[in-house]
VOBA-1610 file (N, C-alpha, C; in pm, whole numbers, padded with zeros to 5 digits, always signed):
BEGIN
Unk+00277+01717-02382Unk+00392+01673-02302Unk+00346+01624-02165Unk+00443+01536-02144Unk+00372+01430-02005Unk+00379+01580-01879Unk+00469+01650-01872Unk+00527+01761-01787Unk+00437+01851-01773Unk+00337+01877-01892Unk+00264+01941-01849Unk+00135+01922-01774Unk+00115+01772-01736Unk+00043+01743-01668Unk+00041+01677-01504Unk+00238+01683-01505Unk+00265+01648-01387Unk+00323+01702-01255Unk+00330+01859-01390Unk+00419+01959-01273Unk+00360+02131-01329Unk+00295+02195-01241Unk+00230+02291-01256Unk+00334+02406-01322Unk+00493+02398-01301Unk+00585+02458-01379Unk+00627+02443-01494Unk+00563+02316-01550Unk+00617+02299-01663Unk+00527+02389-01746Unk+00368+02367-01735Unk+00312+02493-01828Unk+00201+02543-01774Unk+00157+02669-01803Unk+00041+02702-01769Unk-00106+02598-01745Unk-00096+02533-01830Unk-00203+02441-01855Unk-00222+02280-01740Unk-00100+02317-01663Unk-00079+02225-01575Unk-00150+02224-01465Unk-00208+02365-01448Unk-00271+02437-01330Unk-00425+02379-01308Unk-00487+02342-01450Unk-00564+02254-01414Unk-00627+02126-01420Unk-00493+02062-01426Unk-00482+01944-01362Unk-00503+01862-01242Unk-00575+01744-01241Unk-00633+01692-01093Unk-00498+01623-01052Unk-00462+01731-00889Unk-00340+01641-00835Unk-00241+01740-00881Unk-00188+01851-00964Unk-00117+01875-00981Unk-00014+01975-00866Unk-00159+02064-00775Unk-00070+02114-00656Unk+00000+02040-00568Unk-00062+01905-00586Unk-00024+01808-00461Unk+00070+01732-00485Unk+00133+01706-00570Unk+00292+01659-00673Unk+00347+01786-00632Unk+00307+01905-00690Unk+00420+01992-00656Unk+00450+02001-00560Unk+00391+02044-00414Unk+00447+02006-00294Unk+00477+01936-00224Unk+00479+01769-00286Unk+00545+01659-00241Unk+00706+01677-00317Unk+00718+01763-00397Unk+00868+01713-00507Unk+00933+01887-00483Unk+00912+01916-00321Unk+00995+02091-00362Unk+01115+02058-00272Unk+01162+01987-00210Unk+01239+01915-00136Unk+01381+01952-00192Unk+01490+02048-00209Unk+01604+02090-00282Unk+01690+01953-00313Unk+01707+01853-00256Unk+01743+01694-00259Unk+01736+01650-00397Unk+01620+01648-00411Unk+01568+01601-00538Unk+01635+01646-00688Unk+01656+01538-00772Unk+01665+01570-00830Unk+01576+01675-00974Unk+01608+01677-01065Unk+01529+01820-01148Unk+01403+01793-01225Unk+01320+01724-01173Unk+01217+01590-01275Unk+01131+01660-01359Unk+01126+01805-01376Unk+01070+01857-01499Unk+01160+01843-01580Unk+01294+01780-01562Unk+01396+01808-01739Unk+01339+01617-01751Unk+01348+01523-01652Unk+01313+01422-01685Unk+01187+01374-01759Unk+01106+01470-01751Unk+00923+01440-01803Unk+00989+01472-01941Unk+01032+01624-01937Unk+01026+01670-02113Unk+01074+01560-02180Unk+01184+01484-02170Unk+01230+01365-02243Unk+01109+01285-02337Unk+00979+01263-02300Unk+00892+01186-02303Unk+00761+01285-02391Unk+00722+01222-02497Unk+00640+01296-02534Unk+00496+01203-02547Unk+00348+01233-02589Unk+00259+01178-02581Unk+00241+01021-02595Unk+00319+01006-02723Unk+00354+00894-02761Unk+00423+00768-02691Unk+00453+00764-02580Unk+00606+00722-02485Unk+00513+00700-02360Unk+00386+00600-02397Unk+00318+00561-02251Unk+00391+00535-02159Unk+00499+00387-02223Unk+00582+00283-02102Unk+00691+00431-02038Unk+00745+00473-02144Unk+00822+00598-02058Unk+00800+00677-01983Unk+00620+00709-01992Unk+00536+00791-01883Unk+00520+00711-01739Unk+00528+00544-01759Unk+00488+00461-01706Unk+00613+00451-01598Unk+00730+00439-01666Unk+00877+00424-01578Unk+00866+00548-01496Unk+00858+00683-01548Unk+00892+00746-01490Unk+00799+00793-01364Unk+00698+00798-01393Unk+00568+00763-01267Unk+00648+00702-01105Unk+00662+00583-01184Unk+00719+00468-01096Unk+00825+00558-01046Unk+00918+00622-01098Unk+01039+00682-01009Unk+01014+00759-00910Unk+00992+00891-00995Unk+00879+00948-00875Unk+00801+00901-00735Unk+00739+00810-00793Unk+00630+00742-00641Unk+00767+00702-00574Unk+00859+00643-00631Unk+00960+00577-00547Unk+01056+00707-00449Unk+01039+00774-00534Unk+01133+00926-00436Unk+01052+00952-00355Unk+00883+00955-00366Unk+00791+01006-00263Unk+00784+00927-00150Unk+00814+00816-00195Unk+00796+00717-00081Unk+00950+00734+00033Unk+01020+00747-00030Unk+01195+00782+00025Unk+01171+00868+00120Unk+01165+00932+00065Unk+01139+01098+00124Unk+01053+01090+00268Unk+00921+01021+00219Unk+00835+01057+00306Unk+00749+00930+00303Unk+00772+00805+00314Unk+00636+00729+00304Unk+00509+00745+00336Unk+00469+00847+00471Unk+00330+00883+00513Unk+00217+00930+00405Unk+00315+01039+00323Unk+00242+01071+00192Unk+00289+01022+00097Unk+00334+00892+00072Unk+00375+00865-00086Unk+00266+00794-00132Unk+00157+00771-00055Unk-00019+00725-00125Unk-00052+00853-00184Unk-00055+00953-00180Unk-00128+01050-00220Unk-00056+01110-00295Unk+00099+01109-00326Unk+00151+01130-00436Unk+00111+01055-00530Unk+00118+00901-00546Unk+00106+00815-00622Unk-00052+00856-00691Unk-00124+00872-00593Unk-00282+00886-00632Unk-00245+01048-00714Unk-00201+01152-00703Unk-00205+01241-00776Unk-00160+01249-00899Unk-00039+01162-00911Unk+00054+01146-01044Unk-00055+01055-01143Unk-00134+00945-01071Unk-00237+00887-01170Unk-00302+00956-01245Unk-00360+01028-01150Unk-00452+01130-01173Unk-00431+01245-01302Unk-00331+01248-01277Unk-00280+01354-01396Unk-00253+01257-01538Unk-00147+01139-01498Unk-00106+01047-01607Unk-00254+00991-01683Unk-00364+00996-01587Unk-00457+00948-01668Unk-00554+01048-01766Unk-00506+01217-01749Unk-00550+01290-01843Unk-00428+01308-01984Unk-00333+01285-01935Unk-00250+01277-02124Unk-00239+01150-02152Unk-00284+01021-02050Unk-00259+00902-02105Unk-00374+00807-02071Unk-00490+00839-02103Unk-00585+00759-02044Unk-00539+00610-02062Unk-00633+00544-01965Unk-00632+00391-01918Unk-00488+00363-01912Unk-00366+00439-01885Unk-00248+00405-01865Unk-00227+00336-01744Unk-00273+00388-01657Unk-00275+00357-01534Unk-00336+00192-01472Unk-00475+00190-01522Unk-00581+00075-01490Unk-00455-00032-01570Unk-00414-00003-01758Unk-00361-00130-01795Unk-00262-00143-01750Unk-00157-00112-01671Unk-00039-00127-01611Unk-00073-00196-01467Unk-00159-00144-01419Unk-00200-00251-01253Unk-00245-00384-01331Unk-00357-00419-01435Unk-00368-00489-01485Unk-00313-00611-01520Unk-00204-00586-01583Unk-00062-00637-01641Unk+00006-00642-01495Unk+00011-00589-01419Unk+00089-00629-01286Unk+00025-00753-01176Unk-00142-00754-01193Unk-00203-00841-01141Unk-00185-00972-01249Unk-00186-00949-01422Unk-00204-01102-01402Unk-00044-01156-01413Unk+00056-01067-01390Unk+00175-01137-01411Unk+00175-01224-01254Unk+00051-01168-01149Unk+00120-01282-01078Unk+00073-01416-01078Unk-00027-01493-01205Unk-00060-01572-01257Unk-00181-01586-01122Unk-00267-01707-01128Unk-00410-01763-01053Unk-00353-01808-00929Unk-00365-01766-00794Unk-00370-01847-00658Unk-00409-01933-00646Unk-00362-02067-00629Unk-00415-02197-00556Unk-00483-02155-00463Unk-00625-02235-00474Unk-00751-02224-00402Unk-00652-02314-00254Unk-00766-02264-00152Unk-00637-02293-00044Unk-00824-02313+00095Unk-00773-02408+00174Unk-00923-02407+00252Unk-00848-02308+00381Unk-00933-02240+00440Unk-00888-02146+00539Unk-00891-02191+00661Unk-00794-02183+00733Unk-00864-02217+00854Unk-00944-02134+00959Unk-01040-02233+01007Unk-01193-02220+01083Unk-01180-02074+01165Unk-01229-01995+01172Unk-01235-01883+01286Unk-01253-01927+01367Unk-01171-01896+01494Unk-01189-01932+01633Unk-01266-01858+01702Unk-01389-01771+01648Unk-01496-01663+01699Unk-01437-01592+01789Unk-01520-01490+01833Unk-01494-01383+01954Unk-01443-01451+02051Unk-01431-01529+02081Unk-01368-01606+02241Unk-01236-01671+02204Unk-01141-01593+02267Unk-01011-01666+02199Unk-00940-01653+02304Unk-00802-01688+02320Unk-00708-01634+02369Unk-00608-01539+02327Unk-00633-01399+02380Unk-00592-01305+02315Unk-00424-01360+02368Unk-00405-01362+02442Unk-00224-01352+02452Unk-00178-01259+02536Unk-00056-01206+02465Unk-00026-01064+02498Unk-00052-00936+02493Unk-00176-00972+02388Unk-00208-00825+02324Unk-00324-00771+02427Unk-00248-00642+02457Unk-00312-00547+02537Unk-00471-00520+02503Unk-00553-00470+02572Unk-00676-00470+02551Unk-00739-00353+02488Unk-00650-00227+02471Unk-00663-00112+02365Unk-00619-00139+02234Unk-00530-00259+02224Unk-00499-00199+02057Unk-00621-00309+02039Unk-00596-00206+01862Unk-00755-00244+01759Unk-00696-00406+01686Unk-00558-00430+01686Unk-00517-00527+01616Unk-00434-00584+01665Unk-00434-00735+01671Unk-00357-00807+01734Unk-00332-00897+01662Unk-00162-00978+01615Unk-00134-01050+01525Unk+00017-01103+01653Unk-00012-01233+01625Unk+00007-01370+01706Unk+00117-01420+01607Unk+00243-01415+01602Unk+00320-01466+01436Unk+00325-01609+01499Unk+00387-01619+01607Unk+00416-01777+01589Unk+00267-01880+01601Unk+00198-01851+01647Unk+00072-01908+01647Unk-00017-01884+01472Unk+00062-01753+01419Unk+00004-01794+01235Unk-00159-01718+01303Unk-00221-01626+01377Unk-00323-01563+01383Unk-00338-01458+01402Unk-00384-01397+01386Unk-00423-01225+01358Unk-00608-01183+01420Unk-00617-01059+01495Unk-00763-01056+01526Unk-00781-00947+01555Unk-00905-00896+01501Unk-00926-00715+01558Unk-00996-00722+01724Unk-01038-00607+01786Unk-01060-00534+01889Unk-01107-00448+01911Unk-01207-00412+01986Unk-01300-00280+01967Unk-01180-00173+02067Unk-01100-00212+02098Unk-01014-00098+02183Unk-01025-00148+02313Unk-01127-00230+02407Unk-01131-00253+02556Unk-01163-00376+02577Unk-01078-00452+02502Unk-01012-00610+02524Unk-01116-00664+02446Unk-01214-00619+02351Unk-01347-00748+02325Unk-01289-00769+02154Unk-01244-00895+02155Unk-01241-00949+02006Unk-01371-00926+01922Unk-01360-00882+01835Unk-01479-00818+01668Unk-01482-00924+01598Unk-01351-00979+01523Unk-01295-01066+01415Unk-01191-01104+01413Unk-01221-01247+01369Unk-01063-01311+01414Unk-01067-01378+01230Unk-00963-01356+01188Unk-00876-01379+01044Unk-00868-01531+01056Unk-00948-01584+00932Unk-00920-01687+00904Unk-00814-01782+00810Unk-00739-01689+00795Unk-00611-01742+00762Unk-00533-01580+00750Unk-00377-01643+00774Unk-00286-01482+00784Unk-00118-01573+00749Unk-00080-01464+00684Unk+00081-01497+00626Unk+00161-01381+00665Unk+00267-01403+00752Unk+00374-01351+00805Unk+00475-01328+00735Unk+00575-01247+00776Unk+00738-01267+00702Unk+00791-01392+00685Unk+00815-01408+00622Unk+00952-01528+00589Unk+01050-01436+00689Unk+01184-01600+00723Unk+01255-01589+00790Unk+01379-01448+00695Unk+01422-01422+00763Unk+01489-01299+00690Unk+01404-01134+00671Unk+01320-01172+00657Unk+01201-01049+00630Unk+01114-01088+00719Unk+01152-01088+00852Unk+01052-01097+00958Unk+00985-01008+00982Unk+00832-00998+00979Unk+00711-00909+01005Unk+00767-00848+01156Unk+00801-00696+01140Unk+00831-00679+01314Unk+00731-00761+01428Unk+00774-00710+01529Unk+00695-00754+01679Unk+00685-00630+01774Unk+00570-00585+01829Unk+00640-00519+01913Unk+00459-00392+01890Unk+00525-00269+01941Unk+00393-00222+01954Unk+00397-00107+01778Unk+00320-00069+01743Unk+00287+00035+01644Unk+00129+00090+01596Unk+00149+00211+01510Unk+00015+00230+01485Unk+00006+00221+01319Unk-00126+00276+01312Unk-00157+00268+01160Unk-00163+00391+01096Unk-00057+00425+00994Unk+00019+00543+00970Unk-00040+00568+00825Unk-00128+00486+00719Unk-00177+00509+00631Unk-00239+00398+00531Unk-00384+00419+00467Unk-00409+00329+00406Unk-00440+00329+00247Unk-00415+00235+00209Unk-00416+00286+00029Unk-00470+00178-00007Unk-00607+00204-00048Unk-00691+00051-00092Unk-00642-00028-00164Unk-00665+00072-00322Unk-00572+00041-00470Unk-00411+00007-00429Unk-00319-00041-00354Unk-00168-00018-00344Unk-00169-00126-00457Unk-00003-00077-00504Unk+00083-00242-00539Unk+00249-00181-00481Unk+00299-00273-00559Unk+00435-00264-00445Unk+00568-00256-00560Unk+00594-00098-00534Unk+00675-00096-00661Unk+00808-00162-00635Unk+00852-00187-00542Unk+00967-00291-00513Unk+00985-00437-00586Unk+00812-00491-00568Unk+00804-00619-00588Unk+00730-00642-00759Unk+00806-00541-00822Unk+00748-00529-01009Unk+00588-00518-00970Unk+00541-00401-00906Unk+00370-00357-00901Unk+00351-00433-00883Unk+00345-00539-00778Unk+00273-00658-00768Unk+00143-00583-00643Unk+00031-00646-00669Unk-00121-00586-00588Unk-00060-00599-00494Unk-00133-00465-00391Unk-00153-00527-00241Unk-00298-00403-00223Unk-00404-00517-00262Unk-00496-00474-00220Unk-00533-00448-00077Unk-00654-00270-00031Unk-00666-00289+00118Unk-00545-00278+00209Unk-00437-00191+00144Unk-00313-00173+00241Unk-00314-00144+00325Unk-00300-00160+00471Unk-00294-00075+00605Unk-00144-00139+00652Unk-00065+00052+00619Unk+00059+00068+00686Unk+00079+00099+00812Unk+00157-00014+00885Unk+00195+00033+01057Unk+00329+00043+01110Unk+00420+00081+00933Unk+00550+00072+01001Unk+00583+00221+00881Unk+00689+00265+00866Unk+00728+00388+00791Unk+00858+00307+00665Unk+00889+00169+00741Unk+00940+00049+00615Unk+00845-00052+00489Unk+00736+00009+00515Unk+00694-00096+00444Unk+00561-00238+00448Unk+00538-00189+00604Unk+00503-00314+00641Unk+00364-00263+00691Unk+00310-00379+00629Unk+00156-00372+00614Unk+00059-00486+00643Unk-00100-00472+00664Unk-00164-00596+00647Unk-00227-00518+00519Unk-00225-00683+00408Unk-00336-00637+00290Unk-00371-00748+00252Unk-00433-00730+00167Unk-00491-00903+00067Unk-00417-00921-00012Unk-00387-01099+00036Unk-00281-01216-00053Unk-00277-01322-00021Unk-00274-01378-00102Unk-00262-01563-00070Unk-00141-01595+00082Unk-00254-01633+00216Unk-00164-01675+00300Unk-00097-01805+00268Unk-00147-01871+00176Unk-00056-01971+00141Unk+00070-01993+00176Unk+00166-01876+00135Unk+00292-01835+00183Unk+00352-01768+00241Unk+00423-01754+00308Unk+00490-01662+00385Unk+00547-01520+00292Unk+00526-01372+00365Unk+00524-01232+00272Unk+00666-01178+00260Unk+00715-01076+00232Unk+00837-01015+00214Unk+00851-00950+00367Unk+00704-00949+00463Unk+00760-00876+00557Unk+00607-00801+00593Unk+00529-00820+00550Unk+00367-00809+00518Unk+00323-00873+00604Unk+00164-00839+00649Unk+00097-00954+00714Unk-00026-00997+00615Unk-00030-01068+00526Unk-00098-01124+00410Unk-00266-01155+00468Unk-00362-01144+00392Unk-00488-01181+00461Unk-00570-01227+00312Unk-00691-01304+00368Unk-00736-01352+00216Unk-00878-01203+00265Unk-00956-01245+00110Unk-01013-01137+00084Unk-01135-01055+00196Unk-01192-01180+00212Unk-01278-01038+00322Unk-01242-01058+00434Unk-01108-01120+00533Unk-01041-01090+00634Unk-00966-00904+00573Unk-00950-00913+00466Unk-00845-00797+00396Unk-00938-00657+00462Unk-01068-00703+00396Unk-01219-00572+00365Unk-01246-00534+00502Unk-01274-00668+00625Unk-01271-00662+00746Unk-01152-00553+00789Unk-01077-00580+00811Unk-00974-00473+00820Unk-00948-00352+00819Unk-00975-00361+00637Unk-00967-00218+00599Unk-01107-00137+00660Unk-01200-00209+00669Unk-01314-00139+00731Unk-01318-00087+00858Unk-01241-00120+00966Unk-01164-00150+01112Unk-01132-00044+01134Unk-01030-00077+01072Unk-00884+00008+01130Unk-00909+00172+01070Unk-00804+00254+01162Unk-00807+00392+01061Unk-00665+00440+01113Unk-00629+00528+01107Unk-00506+00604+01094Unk-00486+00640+01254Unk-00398+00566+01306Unk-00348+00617+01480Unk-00391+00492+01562Unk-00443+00384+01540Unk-00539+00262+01572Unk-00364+00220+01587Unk-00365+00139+01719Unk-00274+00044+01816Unk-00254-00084+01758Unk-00177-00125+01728Unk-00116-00263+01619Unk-00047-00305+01736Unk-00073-00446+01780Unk+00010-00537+01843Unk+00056-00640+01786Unk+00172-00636+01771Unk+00215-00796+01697Unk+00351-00858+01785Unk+00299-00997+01813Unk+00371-01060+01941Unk+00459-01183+01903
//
């Protein structure tokens, strides 16, 4: 039974499971609804049903608490991938190629360490420029590191905030259960809504994301860490 690998109450045998203390004390919240009667529903056989219900879960963890809904998500794998191996890998899988091949796209040129920073204060680690379309890290005492050679903002309606924040959590592996698991590789969260820089075709404008191509993404994620000063102007 999927239950016994996702909730240390459902059976003895749950106990040693990787991730299973750490589900349980993300889901003791009296709010919640009763999700050991929801697992039993589902028996070995019932991947996609192991698969939906995963997804619900991460989605309550994230409700609840976005700071830790990475490490829920990472625990529930963890477990889903001992009664359901490769469940996990073929479902991101299937979520990456539904978003079919990116148009190759030329980037534009880095404007090196010498730029005009703007507004952005000389402590934060990250500085992102929306109407100018540029983004650039910071060692903390005004000296530009790396400047992003291409970056994708909100679309109008889902405008990427402005304003000051920090970096509240990062999840390499993410996808975005809002947007049907679509990747967001290299996530770094600086808002408690949602809003992130990760790797994606700047081609287009994001849901509200600050989009980066791939090793502006790695740059980043290598950067930044958890409490690091986000300026976006």
């Amino acid at each position: 039974m999927l239950a016994s690998a996702l909730f240390p109450t459902a059976s003895a045998h749950a106990q040693g499971l990787p991730g299973s203390s750490e589900i349980a004390n993300n889901f003791q919240a009296p709010a919640l609804p009763d999700f050991n009667q929801l697992v039993q529903q589902f028996d070995q056989h019932n991947r996609d049903g192991a698969w939906e219900l995963r997804n619900q879960l991460v989605h309550q963890a994230n409700t609840l608490n976005p700071q830790f809904g990475g490490g829920v998500a990472h625990s529930i794998d963890q477990a889903l991938d001992v009664v359901f191996p490769g469940l996990v890998a073929q479902k991101q899988e299937a979520a990456r190629a539904a978003q079919g091949p990116v148009e190759p796209m030329t980037p534009a040129p880095a404007r090196g360490p010498h730029i005009d920073t703007g507004a952005c204060p000389a402590d934060a680690r990250v500085c992102v420029d929306i109407d100018g379309r540029r983004t650039w890290l910071q060692d903390g005492h005004g000296n530009v590191t790396h400047v992003a050679s291409a970056m994708a903002p909100g679309k109008p309606g889902q405008d990427t905030p402005r304003g000051t924040f920090n970096v509240n959590r990062k999840v390499k592996d993410e996808i975005s259960y809002e947007f049907n698991n679509a990747p967001m590789p290299y996530a770094i969260y600086f808002t408690n809504n949602g809003h992130a820089f990760h790797e994606g075709s700047p081609a287009y404008d994001s849901a509200g994301c600050v989009r980066l191509p791939n090793q502006d993404a790695i740059a980043f994620w290598n950067h930044l860490n958890i409490g690091d000063k986000v300026f976006i102007y």
